[in-house]
FIKOLNU-124785 format. One line per 8 residues: their letters; for each residue x negated, y, z negated of C-alpha. Coordinates in steps of 0.25 Angstrom, whole numbers, padded with zeros to 4 digits, m for minus. Layout:
A = X:Y:Z; ... .
//
This chain:
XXXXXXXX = m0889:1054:0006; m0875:1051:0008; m0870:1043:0021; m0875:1050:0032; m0869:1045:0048; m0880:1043:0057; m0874:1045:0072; m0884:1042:0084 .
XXXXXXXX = m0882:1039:0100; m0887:1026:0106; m0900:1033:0114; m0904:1030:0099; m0905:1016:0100; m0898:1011:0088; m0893:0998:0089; m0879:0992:0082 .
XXXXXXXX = m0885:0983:0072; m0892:0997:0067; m0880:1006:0070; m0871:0996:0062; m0880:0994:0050; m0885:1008:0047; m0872:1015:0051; m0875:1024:0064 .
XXXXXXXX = m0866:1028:0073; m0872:1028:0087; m0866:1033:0099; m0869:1024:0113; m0873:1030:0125; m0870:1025:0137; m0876:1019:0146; m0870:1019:0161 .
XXXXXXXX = m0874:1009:0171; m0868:1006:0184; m0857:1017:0181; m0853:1009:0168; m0856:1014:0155; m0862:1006:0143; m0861:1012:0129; m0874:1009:0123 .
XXXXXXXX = m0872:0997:0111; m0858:0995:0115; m0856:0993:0127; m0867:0986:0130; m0881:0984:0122; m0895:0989:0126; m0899:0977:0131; m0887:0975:0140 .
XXXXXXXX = m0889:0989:0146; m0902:0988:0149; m0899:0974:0156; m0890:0980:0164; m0899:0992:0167; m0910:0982:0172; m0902:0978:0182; m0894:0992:0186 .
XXXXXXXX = m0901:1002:0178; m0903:1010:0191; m0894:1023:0189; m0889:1021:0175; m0885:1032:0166; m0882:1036:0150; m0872:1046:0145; m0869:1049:0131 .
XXXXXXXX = m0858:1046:0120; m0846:1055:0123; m0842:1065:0116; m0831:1057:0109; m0838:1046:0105; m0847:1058:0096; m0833:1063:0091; m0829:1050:0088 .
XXXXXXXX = m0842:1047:0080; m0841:1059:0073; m0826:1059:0069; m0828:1047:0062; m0840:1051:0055; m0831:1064:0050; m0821:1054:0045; m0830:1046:0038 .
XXXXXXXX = m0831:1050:0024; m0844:1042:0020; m0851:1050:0030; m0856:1063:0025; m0864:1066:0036; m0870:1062:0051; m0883:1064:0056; m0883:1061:0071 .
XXXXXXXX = m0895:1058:0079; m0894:1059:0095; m0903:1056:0108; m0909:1070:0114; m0901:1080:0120; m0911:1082:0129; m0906:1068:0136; m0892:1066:0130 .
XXXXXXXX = m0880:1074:0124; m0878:1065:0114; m0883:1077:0104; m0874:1087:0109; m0862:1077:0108; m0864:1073:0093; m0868:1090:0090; m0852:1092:0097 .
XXXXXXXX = m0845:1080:0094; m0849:1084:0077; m0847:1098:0076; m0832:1094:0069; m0838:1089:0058; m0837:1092:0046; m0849:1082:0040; m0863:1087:0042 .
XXXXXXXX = m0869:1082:0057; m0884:1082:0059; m0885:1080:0076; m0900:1077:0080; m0906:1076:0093; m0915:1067:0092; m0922:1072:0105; m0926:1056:0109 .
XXXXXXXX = m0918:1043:0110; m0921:1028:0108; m0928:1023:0097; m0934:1037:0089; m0921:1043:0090; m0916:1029:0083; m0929:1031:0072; m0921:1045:0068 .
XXXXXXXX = m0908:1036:0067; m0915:1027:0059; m0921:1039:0050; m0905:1043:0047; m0901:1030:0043; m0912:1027:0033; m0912:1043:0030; m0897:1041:0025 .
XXXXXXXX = m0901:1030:0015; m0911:1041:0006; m0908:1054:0000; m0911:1064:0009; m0902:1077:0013; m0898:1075:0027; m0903:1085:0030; m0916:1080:0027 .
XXXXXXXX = m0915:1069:0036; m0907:1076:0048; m0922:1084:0048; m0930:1072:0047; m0922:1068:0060; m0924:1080:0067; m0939:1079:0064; m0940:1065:0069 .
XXXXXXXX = m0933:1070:0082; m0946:1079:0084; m0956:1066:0082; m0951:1057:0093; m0954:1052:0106; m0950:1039:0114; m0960:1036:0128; m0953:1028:0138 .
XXXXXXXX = m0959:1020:0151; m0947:1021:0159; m0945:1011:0169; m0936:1015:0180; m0940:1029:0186; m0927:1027:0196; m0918:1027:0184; m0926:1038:0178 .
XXXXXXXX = m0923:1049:0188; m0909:1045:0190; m0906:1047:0176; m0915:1060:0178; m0927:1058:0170; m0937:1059:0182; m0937:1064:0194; m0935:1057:0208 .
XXXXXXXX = m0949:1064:0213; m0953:1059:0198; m0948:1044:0201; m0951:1042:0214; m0966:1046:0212; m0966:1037:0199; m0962:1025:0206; m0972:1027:0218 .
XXXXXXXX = m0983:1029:0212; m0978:1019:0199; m0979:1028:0189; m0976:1026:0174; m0970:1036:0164; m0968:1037:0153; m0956:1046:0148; m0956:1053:0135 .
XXXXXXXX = m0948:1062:0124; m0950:1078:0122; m0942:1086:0115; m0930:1077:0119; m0932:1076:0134; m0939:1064:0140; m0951:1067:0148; m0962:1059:0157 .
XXXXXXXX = m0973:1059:0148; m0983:1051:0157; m0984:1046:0172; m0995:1036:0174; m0997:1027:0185; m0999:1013:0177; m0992:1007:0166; m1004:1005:0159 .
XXXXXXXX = m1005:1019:0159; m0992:1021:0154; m0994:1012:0143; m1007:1017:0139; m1000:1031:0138; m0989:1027:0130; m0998:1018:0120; m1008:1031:0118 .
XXXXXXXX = m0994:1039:0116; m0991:1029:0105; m1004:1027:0100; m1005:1043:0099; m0990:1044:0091; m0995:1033:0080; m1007:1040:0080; m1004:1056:0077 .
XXXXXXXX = m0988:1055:0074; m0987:1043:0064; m0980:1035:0072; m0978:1020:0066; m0965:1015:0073; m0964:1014:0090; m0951:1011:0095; m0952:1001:0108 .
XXXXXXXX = m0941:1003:0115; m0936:0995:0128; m0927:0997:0141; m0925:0984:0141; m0938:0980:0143; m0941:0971:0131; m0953:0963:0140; m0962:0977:0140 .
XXXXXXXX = m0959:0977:0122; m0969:0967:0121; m0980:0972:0128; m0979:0986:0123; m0978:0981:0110; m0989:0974:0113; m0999:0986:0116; m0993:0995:0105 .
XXXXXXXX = m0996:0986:0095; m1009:0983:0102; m1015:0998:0101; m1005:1004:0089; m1003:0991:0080; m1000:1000:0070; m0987:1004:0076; m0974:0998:0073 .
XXXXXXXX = m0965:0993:0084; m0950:0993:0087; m0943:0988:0099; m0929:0993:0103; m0921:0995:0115; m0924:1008:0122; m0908:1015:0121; m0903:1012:0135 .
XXXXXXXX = m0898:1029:0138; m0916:1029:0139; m0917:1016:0146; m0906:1021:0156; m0914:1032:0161; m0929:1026:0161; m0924:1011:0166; m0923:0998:0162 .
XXXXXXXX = m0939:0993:0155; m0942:1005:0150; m0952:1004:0138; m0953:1016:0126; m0959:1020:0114; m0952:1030:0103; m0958:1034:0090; m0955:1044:0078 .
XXX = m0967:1050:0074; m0971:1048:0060; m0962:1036:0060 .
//
C-alpha cells in the first residue's frame, strides 16, 4: 500500500515520541482551566494538566480543535505529494465535533479522505490508530483496512470510575438530583460507552462492589470476546495502577496489561483519580 496519512485528535491518546516516529498528525484538544486554555501536548503535557486539575479541577472545561487548525492539516496534506491518501480517526460525535470538523474542513480535497468516528476515546480509539499505522506497512487496499477500522469501532468499550461527581454534573454528565444523592449516600459508578454516548453503567454503595463488578466485566470480555489486551488507564492517579493490576492479574492472569494516562478532555469531566479500563474485542 502507498503512503497513507494517518490524522487523529488528542482524545486518542497519542503521545509525541509515537506521533513523531510513526508519522501521525494529531490535533490537540484543549483543555480550559481557570479561563485559560491548554493545548493538549503543547501547551502543557498530561501530567501537567492533571497536576493543575488536582488542585483547580473544579469547573474545568475542553473544546475542540478549530476549524483552521483542520484546514491547516489538510492543506498541507493536499500539498504533499508523497501522500496518496488520509485516513483519519476521530473521538465520538456524540461527545465532540471533532468528526464533523475534519468531514467540512476535507471536502476540498482532491486525495481520497476516509473520516471515522471512532464512537469512543482514550486508549481503544488509540488501538484503531495503531491498526492504521501497521496497516500502512502491508498490502492491503485502503479500503480494506478503512472497513477493519470501522469494524473495530463496533467492538469497543472503555469502564471509568469517576472520581468527582461535582465535576461530573458541571460538565453535564450527571444530574445534580443524580450528584447530590451519589454523594450522600456514597455511591460508586461506574460510567460506560454505548453506541458513542457514555452512560452509568452500575451504582453500587461500596467500592468493593464496584470493583467486583468491573473485574466480572472484564473477566466476561476475555471470556466470550477474545479479549487479550486491557488498557489501564489513569486520571492522574498512578497509586490506584498498582493495586488494580494487582487484582487483574490476580483473577485474569492471562490478560495482558498496558498502563497509559487517561486523555485529559475524559479526566476533565469525571475528575482528577479517575481509574478505567478499555479493550478492543478480539484484540
Amino acid at each position: 500500500m502507498k503512503k497513507i496519512a494517518v490524522v487523529t485528535d488528542s482524545a486518542s491518546g497519542v503521545d509525541y515520541a509515537y506521533k513523531e516516529k510513526h508519522d501521525v498528525k494529531v490535533l490537540p484538544m484543549s483543555v480550559i482551566i481557570n479561563g485559560v486554555a491548554y493545548r493538549d501536548g503543547i501547551d502543557a503535557t498530561t501530567e501537567e494538566i492533571y497536576d493543575m486539575l488536582k488542585e483547580s479541577g473544579e469547573g474545568a472545561k475542553t473544546s475542540q480543535p478549530t476549524i483552521g487548525e483542520f484546514m491547516e492539516i489538510y492543506e498541507a496534506l493536499e500539498a504533499d505529494d508523497d501522500y496518496e491518501a488520509v485516513i483519519a480517526i476521530h473521538a465520538s460525535s456524540e461527545l465532540t465535533g471533532t468528526y464533523q470538523s475534519s468531514i467540512s474542513a476535507s471536502e476540498g480535497m482532491s486525495k481520497p479522505v476516509y473520516v471515522i468516528d471512532s464512537r469512543i476515546g482514550s486508549y481503544p480509539m488509540k488501538q484503531m490508530v495503531e491498526h492504521a499505522v501497521e496497516a500502512r506497512e502491508s498490502d492491503k487496499d485502503i479500503e480494506e483496512v478503512v472497513d477493519e477500522i470501522r469494524e473495530m469501532t463496533t467492538q469497543t468499550q472503555l469502564y471509568l470510575l469517576p472520581q468527582s461527581f461535582s465535576q461530573m454534573r458541571k460538565s453535564g454528565r450527571v444530574s445534580a438530583s443524580q450528584s447530590m444523592l451519589a454523594s450522600v449516600l456514597n455511591i460508586h459508578l461506574k460510567l460506560e460507552f454505548d453506541d458513542g454516548k457514555v452512560v452509568v453503567g452500575e451504582k453500587l454503595r461500596t467500592k468493593k462492589k464496584i470493583v467486583n463488578a468491573v473485574l466480572e466485566n472484564l473477566e466476561s470480555h476475555i471470556k466470550e470476546d477474545a479479549v487479550e489486551t486491557i488498557g489501564i488507564v489513569h486520571a492522574g492517579s498512578s497509586s490506584l495502577v498498582d493495586e488494580w493490576k494487582r487484582k487483574i492479574k490476580e483473577r485474569l492472569p492471562q490478560v495482558d496489561l498496558v498502563v497509559e494516562p487517561l486523555v485529559t478532555v475524559a479526566g476533565v469531566h469525571t475528575g482528577h483519580g479517575t481509574i478505567g479500563f478499555g479493550f478492543t474485542k478480539g484484540r
